[in-house]
N, CA, C and O atoms as a CHARMM CRD file, in Angstrom:
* protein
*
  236
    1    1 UNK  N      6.94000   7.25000   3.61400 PROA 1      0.00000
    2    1 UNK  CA     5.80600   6.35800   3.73500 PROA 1      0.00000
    3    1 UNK  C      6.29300   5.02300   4.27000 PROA 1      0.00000
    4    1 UNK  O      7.31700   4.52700   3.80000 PROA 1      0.00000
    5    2 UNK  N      5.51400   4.34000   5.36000 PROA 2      0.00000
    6    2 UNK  CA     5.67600   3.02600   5.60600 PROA 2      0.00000
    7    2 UNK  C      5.91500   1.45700   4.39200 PROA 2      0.00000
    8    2 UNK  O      4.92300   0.84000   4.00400 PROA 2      0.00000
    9    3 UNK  N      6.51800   1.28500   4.21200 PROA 3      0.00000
   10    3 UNK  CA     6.57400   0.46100   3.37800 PROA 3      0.00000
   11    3 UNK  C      5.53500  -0.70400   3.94900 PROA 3      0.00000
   12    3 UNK  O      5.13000  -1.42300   3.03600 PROA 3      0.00000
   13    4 UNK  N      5.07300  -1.00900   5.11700 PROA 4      0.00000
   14    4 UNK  CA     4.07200  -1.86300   5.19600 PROA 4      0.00000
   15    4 UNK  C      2.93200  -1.86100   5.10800 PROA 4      0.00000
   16    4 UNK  O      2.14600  -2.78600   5.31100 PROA 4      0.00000
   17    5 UNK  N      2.68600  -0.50600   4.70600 PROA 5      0.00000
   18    5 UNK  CA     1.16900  -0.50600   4.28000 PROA 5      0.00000
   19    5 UNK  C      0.70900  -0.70400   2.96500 PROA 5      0.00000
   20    5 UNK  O     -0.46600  -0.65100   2.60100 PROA 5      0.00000
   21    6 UNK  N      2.17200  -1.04700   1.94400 PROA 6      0.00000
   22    6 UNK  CA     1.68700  -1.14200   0.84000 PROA 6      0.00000
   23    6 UNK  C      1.42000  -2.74600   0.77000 PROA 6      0.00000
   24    6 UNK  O      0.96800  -3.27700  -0.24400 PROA 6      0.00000
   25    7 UNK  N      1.77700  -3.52700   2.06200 PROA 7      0.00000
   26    7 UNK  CA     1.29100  -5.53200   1.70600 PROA 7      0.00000
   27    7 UNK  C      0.66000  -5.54600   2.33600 PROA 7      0.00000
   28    7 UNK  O      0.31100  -6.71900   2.46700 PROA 7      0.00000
   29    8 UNK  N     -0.31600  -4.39300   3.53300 PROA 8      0.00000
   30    8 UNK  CA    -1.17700  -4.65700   4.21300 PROA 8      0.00000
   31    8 UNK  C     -3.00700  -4.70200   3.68500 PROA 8      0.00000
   32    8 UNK  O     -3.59100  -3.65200   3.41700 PROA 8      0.00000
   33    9 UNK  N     -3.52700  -5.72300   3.63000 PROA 9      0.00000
   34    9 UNK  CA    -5.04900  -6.02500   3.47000 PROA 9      0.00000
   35    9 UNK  C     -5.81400  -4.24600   4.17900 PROA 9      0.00000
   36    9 UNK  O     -5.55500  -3.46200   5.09200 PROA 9      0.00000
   37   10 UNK  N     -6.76100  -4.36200   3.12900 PROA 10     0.00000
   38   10 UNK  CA    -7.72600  -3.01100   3.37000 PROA 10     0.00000
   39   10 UNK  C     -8.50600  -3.46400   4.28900 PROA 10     0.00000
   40   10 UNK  O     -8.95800  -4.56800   3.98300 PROA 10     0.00000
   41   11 UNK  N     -8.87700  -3.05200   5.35100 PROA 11     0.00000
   42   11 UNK  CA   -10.05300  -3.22700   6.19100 PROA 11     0.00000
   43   11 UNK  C    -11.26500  -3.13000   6.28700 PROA 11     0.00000
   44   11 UNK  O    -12.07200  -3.33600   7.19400 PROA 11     0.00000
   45   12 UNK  N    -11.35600  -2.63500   4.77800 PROA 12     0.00000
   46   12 UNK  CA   -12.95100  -2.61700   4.72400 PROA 12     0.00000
   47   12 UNK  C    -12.84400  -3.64400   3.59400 PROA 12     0.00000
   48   12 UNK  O    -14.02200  -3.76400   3.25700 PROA 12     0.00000
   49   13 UNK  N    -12.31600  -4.23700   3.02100 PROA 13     0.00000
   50   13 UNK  CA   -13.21800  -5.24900   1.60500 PROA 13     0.00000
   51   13 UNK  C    -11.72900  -6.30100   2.06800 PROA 13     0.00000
   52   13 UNK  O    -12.23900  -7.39900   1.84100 PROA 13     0.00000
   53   14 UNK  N    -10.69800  -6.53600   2.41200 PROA 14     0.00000
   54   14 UNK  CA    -9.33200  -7.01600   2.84400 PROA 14     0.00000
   55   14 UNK  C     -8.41700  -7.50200   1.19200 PROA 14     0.00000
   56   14 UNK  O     -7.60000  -8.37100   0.88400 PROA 14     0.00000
   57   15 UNK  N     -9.06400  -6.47500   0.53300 PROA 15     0.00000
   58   15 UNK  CA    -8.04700  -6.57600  -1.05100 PROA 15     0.00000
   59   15 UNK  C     -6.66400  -6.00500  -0.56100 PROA 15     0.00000
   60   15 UNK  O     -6.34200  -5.50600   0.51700 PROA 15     0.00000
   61   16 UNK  N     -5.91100  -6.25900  -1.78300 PROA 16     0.00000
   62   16 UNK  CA    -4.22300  -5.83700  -0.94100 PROA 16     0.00000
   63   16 UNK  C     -3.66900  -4.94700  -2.51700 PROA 16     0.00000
   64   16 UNK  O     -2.56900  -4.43700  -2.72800 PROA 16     0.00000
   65   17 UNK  N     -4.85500  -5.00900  -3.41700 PROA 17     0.00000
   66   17 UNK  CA    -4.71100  -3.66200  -4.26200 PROA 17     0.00000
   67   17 UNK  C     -4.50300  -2.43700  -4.29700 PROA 17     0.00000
   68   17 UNK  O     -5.47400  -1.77100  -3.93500 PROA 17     0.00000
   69   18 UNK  N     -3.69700  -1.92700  -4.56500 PROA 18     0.00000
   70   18 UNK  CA    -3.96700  -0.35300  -4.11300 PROA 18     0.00000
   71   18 UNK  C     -3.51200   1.03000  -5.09800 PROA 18     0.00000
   72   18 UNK  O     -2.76000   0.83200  -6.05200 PROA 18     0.00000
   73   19 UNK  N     -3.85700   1.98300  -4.89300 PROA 19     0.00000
   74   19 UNK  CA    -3.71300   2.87100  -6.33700 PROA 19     0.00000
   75   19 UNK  C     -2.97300   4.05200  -5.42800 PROA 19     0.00000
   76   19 UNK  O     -3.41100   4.61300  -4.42300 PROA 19     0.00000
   77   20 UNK  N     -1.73000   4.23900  -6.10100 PROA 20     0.00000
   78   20 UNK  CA    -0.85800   5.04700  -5.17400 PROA 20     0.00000
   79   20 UNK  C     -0.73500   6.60300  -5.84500 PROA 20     0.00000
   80   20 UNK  O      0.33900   6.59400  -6.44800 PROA 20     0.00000
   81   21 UNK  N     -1.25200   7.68400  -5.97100 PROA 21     0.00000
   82   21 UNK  CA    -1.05400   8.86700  -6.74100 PROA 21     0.00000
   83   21 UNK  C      0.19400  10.11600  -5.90600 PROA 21     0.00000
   84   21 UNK  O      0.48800  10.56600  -4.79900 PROA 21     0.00000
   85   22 UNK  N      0.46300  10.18100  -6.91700 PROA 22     0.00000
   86   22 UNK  CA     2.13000  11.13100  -6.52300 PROA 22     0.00000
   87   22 UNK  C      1.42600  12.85400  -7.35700 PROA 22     0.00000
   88   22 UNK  O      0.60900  13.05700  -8.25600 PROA 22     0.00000
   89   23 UNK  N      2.26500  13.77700  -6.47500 PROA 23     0.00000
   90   23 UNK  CA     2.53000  14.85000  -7.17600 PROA 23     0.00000
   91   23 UNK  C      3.73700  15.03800  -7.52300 PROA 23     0.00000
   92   23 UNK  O      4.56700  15.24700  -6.63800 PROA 23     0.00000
   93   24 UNK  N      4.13900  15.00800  -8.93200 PROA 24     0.00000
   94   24 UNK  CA     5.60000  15.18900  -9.43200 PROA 24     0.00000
   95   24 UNK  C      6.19700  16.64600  -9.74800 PROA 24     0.00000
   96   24 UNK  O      5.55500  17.52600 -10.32200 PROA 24     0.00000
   97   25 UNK  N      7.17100  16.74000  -9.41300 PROA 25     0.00000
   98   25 UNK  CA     7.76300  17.92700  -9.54100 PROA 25     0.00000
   99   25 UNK  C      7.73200  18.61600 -10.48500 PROA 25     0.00000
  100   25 UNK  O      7.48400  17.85800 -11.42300 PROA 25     0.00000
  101   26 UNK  N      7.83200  19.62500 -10.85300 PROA 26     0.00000
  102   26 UNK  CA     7.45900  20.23100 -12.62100 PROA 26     0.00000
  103   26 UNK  C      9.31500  19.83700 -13.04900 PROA 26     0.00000
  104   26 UNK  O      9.60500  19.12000 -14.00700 PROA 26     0.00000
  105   27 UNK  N     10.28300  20.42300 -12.19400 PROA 27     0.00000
  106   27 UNK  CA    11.88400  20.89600 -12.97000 PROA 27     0.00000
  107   27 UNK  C     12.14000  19.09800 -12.72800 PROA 27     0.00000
  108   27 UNK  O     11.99300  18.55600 -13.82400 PROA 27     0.00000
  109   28 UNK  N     12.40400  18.27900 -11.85200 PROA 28     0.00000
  110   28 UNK  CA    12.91500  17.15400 -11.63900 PROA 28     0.00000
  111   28 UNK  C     11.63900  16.43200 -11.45900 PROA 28     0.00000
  112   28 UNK  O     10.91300  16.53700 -10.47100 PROA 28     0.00000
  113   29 UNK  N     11.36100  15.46100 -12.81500 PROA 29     0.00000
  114   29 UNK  CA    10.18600  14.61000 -12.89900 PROA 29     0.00000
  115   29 UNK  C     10.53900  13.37200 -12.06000 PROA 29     0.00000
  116   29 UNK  O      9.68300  12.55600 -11.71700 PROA 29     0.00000
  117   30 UNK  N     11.49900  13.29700 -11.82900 PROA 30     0.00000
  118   30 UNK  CA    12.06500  12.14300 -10.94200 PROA 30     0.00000
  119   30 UNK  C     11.56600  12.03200  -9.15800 PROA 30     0.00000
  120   30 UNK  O     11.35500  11.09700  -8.38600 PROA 30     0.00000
  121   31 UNK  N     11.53400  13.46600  -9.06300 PROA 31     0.00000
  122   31 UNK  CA    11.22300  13.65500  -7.43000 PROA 31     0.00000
  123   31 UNK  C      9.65400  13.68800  -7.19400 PROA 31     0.00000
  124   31 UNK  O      8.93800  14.05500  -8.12600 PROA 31     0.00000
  125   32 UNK  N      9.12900  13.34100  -6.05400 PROA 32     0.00000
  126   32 UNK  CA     7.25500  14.02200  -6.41100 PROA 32     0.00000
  127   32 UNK  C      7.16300  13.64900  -4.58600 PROA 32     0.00000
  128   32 UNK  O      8.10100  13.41100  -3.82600 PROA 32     0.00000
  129   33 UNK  N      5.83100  13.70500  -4.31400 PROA 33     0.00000
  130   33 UNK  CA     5.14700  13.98600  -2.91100 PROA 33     0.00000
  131   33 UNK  C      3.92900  13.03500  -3.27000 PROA 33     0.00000
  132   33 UNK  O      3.12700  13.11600  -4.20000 PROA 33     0.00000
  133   34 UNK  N      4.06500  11.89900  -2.01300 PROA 34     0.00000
  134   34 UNK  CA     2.61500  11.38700  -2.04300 PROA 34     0.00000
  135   34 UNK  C      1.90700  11.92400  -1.80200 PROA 34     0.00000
  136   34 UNK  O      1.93700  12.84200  -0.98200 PROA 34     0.00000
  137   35 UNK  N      0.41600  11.31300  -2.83200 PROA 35     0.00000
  138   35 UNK  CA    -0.66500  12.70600  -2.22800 PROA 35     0.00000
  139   35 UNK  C     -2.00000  11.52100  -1.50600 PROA 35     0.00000
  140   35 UNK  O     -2.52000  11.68800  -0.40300 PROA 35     0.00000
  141   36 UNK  N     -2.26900  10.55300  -2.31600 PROA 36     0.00000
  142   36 UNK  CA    -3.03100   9.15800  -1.64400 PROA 36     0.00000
  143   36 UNK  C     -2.36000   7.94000  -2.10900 PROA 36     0.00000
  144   36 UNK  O     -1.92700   7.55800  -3.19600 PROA 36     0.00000
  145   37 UNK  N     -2.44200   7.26800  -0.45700 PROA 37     0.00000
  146   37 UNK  CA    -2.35200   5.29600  -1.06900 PROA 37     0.00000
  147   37 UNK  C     -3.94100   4.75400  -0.67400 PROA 37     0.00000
  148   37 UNK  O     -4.36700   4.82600   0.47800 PROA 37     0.00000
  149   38 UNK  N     -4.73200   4.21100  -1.80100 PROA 38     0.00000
  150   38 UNK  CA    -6.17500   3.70900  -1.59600 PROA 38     0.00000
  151   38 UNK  C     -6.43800   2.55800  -2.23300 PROA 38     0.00000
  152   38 UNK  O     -5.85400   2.08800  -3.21000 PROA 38     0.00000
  153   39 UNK  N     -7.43400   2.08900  -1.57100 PROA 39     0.00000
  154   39 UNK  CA    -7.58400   0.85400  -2.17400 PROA 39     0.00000
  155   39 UNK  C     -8.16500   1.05000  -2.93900 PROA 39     0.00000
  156   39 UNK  O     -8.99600   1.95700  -2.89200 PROA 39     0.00000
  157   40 UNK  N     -7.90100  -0.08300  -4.49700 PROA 40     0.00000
  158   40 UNK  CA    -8.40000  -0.21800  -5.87200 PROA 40     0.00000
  159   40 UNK  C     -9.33300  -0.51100  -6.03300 PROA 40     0.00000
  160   40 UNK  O     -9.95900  -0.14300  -7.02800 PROA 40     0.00000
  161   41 UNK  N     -9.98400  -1.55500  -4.82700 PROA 41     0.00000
  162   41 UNK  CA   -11.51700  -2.18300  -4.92900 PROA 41     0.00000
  163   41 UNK  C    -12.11300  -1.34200  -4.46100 PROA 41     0.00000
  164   41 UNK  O    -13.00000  -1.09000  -5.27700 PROA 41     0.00000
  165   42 UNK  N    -12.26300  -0.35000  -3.16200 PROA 42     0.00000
  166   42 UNK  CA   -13.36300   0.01800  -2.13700 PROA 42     0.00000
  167   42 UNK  C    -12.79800   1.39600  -2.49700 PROA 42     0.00000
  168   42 UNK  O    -13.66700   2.10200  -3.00900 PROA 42     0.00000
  169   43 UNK  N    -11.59400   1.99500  -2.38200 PROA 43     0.00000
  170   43 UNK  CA   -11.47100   3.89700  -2.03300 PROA 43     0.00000
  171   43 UNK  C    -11.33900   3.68200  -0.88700 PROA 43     0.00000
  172   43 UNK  O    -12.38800   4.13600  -0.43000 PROA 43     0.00000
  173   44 UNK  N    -10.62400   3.19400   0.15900 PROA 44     0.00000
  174   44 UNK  CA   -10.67600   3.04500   1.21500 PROA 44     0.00000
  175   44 UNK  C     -9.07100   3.85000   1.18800 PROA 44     0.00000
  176   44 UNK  O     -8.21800   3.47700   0.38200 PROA 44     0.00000
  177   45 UNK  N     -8.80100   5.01800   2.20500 PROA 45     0.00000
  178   45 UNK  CA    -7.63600   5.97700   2.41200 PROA 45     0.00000
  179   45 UNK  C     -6.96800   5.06600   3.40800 PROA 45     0.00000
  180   45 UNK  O     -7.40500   4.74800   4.51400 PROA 45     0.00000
  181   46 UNK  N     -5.42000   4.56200   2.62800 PROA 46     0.00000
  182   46 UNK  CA    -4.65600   4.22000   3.47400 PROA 46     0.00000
  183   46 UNK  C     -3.72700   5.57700   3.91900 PROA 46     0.00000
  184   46 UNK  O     -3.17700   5.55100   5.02000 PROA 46     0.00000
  185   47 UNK  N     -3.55900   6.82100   2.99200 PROA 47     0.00000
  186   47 UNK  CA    -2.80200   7.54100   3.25200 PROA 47     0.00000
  187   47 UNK  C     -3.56900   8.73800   2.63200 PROA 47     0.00000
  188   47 UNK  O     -4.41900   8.53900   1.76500 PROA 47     0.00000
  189   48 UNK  N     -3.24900  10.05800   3.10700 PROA 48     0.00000
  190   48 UNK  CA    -3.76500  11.42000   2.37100 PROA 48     0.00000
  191   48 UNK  C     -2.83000  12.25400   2.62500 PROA 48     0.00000
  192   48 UNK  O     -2.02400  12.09600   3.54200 PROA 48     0.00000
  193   49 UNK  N     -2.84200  13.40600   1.69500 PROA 49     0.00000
  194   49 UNK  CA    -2.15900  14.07900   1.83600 PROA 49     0.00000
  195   49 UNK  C     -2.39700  15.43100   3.13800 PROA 49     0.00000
  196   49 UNK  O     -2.15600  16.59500   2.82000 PROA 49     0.00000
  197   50 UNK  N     -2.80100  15.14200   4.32500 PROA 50     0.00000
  198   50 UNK  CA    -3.09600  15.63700   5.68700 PROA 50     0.00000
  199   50 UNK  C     -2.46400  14.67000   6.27200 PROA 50     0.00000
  200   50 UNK  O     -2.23800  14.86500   7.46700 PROA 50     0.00000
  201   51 UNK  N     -2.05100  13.55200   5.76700 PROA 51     0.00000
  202   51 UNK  CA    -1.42400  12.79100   6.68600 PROA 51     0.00000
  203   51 UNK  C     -0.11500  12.87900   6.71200 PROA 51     0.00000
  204   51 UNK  O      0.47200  12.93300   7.79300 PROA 51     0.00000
  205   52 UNK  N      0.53600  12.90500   5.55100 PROA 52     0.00000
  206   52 UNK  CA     2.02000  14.17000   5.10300 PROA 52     0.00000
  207   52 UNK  C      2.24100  15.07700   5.94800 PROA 52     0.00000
  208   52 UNK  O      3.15100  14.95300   6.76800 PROA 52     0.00000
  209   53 UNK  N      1.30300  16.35600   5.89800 PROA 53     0.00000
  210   53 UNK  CA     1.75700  17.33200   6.48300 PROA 53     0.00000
  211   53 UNK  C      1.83000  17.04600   8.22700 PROA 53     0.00000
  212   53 UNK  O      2.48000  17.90700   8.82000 PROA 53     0.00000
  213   54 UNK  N      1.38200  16.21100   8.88800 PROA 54     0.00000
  214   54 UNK  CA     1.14400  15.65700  10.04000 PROA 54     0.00000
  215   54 UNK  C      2.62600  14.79000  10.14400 PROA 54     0.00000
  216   54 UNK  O      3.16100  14.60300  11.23600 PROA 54     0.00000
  217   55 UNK  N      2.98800  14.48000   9.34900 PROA 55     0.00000
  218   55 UNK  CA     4.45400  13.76200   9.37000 PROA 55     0.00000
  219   55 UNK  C      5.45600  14.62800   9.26400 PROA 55     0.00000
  220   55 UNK  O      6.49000  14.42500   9.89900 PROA 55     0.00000
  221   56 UNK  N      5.31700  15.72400   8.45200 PROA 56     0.00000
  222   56 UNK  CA     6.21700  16.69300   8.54300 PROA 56     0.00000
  223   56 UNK  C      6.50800  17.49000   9.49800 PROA 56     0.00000
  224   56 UNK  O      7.64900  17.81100   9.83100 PROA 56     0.00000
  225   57 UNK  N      5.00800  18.02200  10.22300 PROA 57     0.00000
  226   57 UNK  CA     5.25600  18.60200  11.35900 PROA 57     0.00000
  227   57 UNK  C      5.53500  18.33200  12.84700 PROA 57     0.00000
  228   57 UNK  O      5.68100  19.20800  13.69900 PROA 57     0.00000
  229   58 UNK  N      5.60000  16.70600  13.09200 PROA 58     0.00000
  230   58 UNK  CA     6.06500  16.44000  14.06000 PROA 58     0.00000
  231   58 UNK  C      7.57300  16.12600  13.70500 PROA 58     0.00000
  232   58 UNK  O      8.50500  16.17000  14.50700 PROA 58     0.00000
  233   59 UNK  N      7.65800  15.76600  12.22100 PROA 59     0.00000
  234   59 UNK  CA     9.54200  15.80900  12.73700 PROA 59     0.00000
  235   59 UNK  C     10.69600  17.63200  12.75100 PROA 59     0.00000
  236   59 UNK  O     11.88100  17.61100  13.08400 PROA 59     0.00000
């Protein structure tokens, strides 16, 4: 994940809140997969998990 999208203002309300949800591994709770970064005020998708697999498959 970009680390600049987590100080970047939302574009729809420009809060810089955001609610980041992970899927964690069941054997190593330490490791996990982003699944959304959204904003806290609006739900506005800075990230989804289609946007992952779109990162994965171009590298």
């Amino acid at each position: 994940m970009n680390l600049g999208k987590l100080n970047e203002k939302c574009p729809e309300c420009g809060c810089k809140d955001k609610t980041l949800k992970r899927r964690l591994d069941a054997e190593h709770r330490a490791f996990g997969t982003t699944q959304s970064l959204t904003c806290s005020k609006c739900g506005y998708v800075f990230k989804s998990p289609e946007d992952e697999k779109k990162e994965k498959d171009e590298n």
